[in-house]
Structure formats: C-alpha cells, structure tokens
C-alpha positions in Angstrom: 78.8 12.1 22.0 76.4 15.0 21.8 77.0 15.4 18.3 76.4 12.3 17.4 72.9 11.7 19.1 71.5 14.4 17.5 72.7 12.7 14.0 71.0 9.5 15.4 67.8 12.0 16.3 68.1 13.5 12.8 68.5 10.2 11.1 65.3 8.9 13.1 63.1 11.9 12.1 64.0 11.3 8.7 62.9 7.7 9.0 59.4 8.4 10.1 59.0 11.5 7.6 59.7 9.3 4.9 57.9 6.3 6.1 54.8 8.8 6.6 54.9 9.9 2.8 53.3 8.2 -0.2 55.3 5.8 -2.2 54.0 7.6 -4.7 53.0 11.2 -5.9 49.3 11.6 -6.3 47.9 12.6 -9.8 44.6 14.5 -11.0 43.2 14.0 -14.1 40.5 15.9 -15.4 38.0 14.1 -17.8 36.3 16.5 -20.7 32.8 14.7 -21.3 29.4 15.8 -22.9 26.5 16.1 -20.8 24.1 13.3 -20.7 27.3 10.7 -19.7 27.2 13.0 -16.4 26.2 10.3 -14.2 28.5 7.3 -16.0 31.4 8.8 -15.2 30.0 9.5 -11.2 30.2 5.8 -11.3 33.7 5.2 -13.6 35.7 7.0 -11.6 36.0 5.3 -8.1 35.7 2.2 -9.7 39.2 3.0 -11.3 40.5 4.9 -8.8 40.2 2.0 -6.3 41.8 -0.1 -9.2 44.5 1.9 -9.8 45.5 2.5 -6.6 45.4 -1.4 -5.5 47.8 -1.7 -8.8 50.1 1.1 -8.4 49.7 2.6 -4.4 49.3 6.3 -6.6 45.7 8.2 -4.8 44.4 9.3 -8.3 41.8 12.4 -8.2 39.4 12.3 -11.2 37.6 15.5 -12.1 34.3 15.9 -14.9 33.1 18.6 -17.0 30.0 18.3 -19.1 28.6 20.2 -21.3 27.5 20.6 -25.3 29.7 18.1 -26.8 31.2 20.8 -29.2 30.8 23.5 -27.2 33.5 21.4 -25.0 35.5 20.5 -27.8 35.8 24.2 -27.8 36.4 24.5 -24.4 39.4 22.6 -24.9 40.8 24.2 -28.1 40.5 27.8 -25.8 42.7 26.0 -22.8 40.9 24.1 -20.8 43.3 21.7 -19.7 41.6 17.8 -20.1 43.8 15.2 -20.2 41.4 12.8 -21.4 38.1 13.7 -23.9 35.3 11.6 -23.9 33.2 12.5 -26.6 29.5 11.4 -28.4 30.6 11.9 -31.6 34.5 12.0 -33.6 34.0 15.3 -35.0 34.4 16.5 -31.3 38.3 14.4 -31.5 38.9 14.9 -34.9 38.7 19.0 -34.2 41.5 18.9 -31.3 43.5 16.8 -34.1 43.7 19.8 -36.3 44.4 22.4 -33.0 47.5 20.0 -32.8 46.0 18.7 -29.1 45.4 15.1 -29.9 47.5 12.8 -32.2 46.1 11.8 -35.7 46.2 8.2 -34.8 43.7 8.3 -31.9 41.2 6.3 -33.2 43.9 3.0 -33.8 45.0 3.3 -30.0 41.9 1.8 -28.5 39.5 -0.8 -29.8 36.5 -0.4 -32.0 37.8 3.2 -33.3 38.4 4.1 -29.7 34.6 4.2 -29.1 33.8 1.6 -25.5 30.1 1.9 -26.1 27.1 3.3 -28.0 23.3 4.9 -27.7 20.8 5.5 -29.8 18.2 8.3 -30.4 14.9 7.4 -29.3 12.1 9.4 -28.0 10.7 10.4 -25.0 6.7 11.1 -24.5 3.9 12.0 -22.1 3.1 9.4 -20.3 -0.1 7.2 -21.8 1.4 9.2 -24.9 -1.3 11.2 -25.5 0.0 12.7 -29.3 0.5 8.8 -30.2 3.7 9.5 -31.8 5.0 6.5 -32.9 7.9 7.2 -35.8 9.5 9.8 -37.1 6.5 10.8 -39.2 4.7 11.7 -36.6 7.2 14.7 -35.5 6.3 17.3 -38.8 2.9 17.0 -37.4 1.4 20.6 -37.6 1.4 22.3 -33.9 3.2 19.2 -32.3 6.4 20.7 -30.0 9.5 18.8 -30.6 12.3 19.5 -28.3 16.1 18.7 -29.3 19.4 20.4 -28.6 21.1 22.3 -30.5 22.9 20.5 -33.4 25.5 23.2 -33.3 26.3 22.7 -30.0 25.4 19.5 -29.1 26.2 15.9 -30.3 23.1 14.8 -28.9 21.1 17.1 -31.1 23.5 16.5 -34.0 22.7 12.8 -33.7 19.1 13.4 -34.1 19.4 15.3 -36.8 21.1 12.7 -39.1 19.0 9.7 -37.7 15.8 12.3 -39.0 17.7 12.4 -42.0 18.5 9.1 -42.9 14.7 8.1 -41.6 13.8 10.6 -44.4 16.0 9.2 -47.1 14.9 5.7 -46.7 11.4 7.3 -46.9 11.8 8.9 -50.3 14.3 6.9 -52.2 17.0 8.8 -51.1 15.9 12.2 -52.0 18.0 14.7 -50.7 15.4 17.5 -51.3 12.6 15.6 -49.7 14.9 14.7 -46.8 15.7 18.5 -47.1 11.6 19.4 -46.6 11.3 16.8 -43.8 14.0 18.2 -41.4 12.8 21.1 -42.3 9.3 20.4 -41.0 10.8 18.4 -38.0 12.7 21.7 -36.8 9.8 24.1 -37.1 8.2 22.3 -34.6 11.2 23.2 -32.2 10.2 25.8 -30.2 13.6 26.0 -27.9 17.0 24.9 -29.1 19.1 24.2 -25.6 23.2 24.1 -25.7 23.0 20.6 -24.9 21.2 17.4 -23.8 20.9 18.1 -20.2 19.3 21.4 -21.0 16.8 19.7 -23.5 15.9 17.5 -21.0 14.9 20.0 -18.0 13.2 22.0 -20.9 11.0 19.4 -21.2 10.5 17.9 -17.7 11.3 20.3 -15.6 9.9 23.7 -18.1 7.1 21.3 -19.1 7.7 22.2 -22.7 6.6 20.2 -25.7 5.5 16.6 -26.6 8.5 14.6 -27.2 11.8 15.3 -26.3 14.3 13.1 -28.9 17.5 12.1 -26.9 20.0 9.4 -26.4 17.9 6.2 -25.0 20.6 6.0 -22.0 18.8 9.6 -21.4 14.9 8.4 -22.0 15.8 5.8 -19.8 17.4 7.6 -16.7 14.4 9.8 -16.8 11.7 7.0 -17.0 13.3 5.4 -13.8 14.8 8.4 -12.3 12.3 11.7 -12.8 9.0 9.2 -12.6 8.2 6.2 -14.8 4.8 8.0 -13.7 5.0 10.5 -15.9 6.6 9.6 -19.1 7.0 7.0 -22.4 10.0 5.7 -24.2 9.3 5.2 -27.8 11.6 3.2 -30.1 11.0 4.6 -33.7 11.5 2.2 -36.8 14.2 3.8 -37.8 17.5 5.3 -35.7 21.0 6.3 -35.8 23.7 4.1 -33.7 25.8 6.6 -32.0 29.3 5.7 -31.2 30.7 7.4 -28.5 34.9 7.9 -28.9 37.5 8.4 -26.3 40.8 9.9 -27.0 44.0 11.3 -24.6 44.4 14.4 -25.2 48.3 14.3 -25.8 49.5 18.0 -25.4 48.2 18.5 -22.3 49.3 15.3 -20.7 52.6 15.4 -22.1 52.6 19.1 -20.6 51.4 17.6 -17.0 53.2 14.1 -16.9 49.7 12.3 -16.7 50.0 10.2 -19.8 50.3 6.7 -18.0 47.2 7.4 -15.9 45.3 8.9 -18.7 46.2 5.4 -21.0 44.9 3.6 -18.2 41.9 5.3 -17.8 40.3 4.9 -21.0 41.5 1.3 -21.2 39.1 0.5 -18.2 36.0 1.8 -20.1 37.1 -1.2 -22.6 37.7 -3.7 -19.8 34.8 -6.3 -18.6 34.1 -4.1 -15.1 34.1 -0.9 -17.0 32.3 -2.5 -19.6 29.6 -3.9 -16.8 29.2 0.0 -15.2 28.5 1.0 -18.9 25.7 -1.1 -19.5 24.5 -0.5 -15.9 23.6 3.0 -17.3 21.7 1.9 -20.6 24.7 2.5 -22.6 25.2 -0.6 -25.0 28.8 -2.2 -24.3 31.2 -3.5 -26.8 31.9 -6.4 -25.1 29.6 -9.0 -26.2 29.2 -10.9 -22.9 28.3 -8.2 -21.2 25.9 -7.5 -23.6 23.8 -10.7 -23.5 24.0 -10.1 -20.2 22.0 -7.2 -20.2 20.4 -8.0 -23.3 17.1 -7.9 -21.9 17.3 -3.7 -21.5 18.8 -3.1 -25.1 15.3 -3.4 -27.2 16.3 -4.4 -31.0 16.2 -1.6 -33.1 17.2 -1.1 -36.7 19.7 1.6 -37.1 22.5 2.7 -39.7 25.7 4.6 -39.0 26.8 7.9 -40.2 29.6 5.9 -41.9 27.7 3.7 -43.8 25.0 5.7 -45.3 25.7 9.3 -44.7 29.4 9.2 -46.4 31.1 9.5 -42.5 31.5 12.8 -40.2 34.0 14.5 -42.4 31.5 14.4 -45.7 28.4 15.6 -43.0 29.9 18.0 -41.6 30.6 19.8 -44.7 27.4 19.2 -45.8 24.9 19.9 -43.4 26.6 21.7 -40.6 29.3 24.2 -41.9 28.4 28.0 -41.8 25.7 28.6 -44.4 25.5 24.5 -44.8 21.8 23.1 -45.0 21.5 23.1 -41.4 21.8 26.8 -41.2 19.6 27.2 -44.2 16.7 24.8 -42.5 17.0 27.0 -39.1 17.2 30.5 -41.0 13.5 29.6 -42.5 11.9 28.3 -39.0 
C-alpha cells in the first residue's frame, strides 16, 4: 500500500514537472548586421519573435551585432558564430561563400537575389545648407570637408564610393581616368575615415566635423527626425547608386547549432508584407510594391544605376578598385 502511494506521488510530480515545461525548447539566434540597420532590426525582432512563437509555442531570443559591414564579414570568417548575415552589400556574403560558411546558392533561396529592401546614398548638410552643395560636383570643392566611412571597412562608404564613380563617368563620357581624378578630389577633402557608418555619423554630429556627411538616406533621414531636423539638410543629388541590401543563413553555423528552421524563417519575414511594412517604417525602400505606394510619399524619385548594370557587378569592382594596391588604395596613398 505504502509502496504504491508513493508511485501514485511519483507519477503526480512527474505530471506537474512536465506540464510546467515548454512544449518546446527555446532557441537563440544571433543576427550579424552592419551598423546603420541598428535600429531596424530593434524593431524586426519582437515582431517575429511574437510571430513565431504564436506559430510554433518555441520563446525565440534574437541577438544583433553591428558594425563595418566587412569588418563583420570578418568577424564571422574569425568565429563569430551568426546564424544569420544581413549584409549592405553581396561582397560581404559572397566572402563567407569562399570561407565555406554559407552555400553558393544563397542568393536563389530568397527573392530578388535575397536582398528584402534597398537605400540609397544621399547627403546630409548643415542646416539652411550653408556650402549650397547641391550634386556631387560640389564635393571636390577646394577646403570643403567631406565625411564618409571607410570603403575598406564599410559598405556604406564603399557605396559612396561607386555612386561618386559612376556620377563621374556619366560626367566625362565614361572616362575612367577622369573618374579616377574626381574620386580622387572627392577623398582629399576627407579629413577622417571612420570603420563604419555609425562612426561617420557621430564624426559629423556629434564631433562637429565637416560639411556634408554622405550616407545611406535611411541614415540622413533618422538623423533629420531623430538628432534635430533643427539642425541639418538632406540633399538628393542627380545622380546615386541603389544599394541592395542581401540576407543570407549562414549554413555552417546553423547546421553546427540546429537553428536552421528558425533562421529560414527569420529572413523570410523581412520578405513578408509586416516585415516589409517595419522596413519602410525606417526609410528603407521595400520590395513589396504595395507597401511601397504606401509609403511612397517618403521615398523622393531619384535617378540611380546599379553596380550590376554599369560598373560590371561586385566581383569585376572589387578587383578593380578595392583589392590591395587596386585604385582605391592608390587614390588614398596620394591624399
């Protein structure tokens, strides 16, 4: 009799143990970004997590690191373990395809080459705009301070160096040399190269440095609204580059930690009408065309070309212009 109450007690205890665990085991995912899509991903990532866990009853912890988007590519190929990468630029993806971290086919898993939005370089001024910049032209001024990331570094900075390449080609019949003389113009008036966008931008609010900082216009745009539409100008310039930002899983590491299925998900919600609605709340421009005309009214026109189209692709540029001894270092070397 005795014996068998305490296997009724034993069995009862076990009852309420396992009625008081999760139905499922909770996951982490950590989420390898660049810098100036900081605060997007403040905003993605309860918005899935409460999605996720109405689908599947799993309690998902999302983690961010931001940085210089190659310096966390690097980040990445040295062990840091992301399970997703969310990148400005595929030379940041393409890089962890040759480190054997992400598969070959990354771009085909997701639509529109596995990119959910893109930005644009624009600039950001003085408020009243008090060195009337107004294009590109205006930046090899003589004593004008231009402030822009690193291109080494920094996707950001990289971007604006082919859309003030490509201005300059249009400019001079495409004329590499001239182009050549114009960057090189444009970057001796760069008194402070940061590691990435973020720094750029307290360099040049916070430091009080130079006359026009060149950045993403989901960046200009934060900082108009957020540091003091008081204090500064957003300038579209005739010209500009459209830069699409991918997204890939970053397969060895989430084969290694079992988190495949919730990384998957993950960046399908950036492509998905609510994830595409947080995107465009934050001055990225979404993919989804609805959402777009929905927000059309805070995405001025602007003409732009992409590194595909008229620079020969990433591949062709980066062996050009940003390889050791490549035309970017040789521009730098004579600042």
């Amino acid at each position: 009799m005795l014996i068998r109450r305490r296997t009724l007690i034993s069995a009862a205890l076990l009852s309420l143990l396992a009625a008081a665990l999760p139905a499922h085991a909770d996951a982490t995912l950590l989420n390898v970004s660049y810098d100036v899509a900081r605060e997007l991903y403040k905003d993605i990532n309860p918005a899935f997590i409460a999605q996720w866990k109405g689908k599947t009853g799993e309690t998902l912890t999302l983690n961010q690191s931001h940085g210089g988007s190659s310096k966390q590519a690097g980040a990445v190929i040295g062990g840091l373990e992301a399970d997703v990468i969310t990148m400005n630029q595929s030379p940041d993806i393409d890089i962890l395809v040759k480190n054997n971290l992400v598969s070959p086919d990354w771009r085909k898993r997701l639509p529109n080459d596995a990119a959910p939005y893109t930005t644009t370089t624009v600039f950001l001024v003085r408020k009243g705009n008090p060195k009337a910049i107004k294009d590109w032209s205006d930046l090899v001024r003589p004593g004008l301070q231009v402030i822009v990331p690193n291109p080494k570094t920094s996707g950001n900075g990289r971007y604006t160096y082919v859309a003030a390449w490509g201005y300059a080609l249009s400019k001079h019949n495409d004329d590499a040399a001239a182009a050549k003389d114009f960057v090189s113009k444009l970057f001796a008036n760069v008194p402070v190269l940061d590691g990435g966008g973020r720094g750029a931008t307290t360099t040049f609010t916070q430091r009080g440095i130079g006359d026009v900082l060149i950045t993403f216009e989901n960046e200009a745009v934060l900082l108009d609204k957020e540091v003091g539409g008081d204090q500064f100008d957003i300038v579209y310039p005739s010209l500009s580059v459209e830069a699409a930002a991918p997204v890939a899983v970053v397969d060895k590491v989430v084969d290694k930690r079992g988190t495949r299925k919730q990384a998957e998900a993950y960046l399908q919600y950036l492509f998905s009408p609510e994830g595409q609605d947080i995107i465009a709340k934050h001055h990225f421009r979404p993919r989804n065309e609805t959402v777009l005309k929905k927000y059309a009214a805070q995405f001025p026109a602007i003409r732009t070309f992409t590194v595909e189209g008229r620079l020969g692709g990433w591949e062709a540029v980066q062996k050009t212009h940003f390889a050791d001894g490549a035309l970017y270092d040789q521009i730098v070397t004579r600042r």
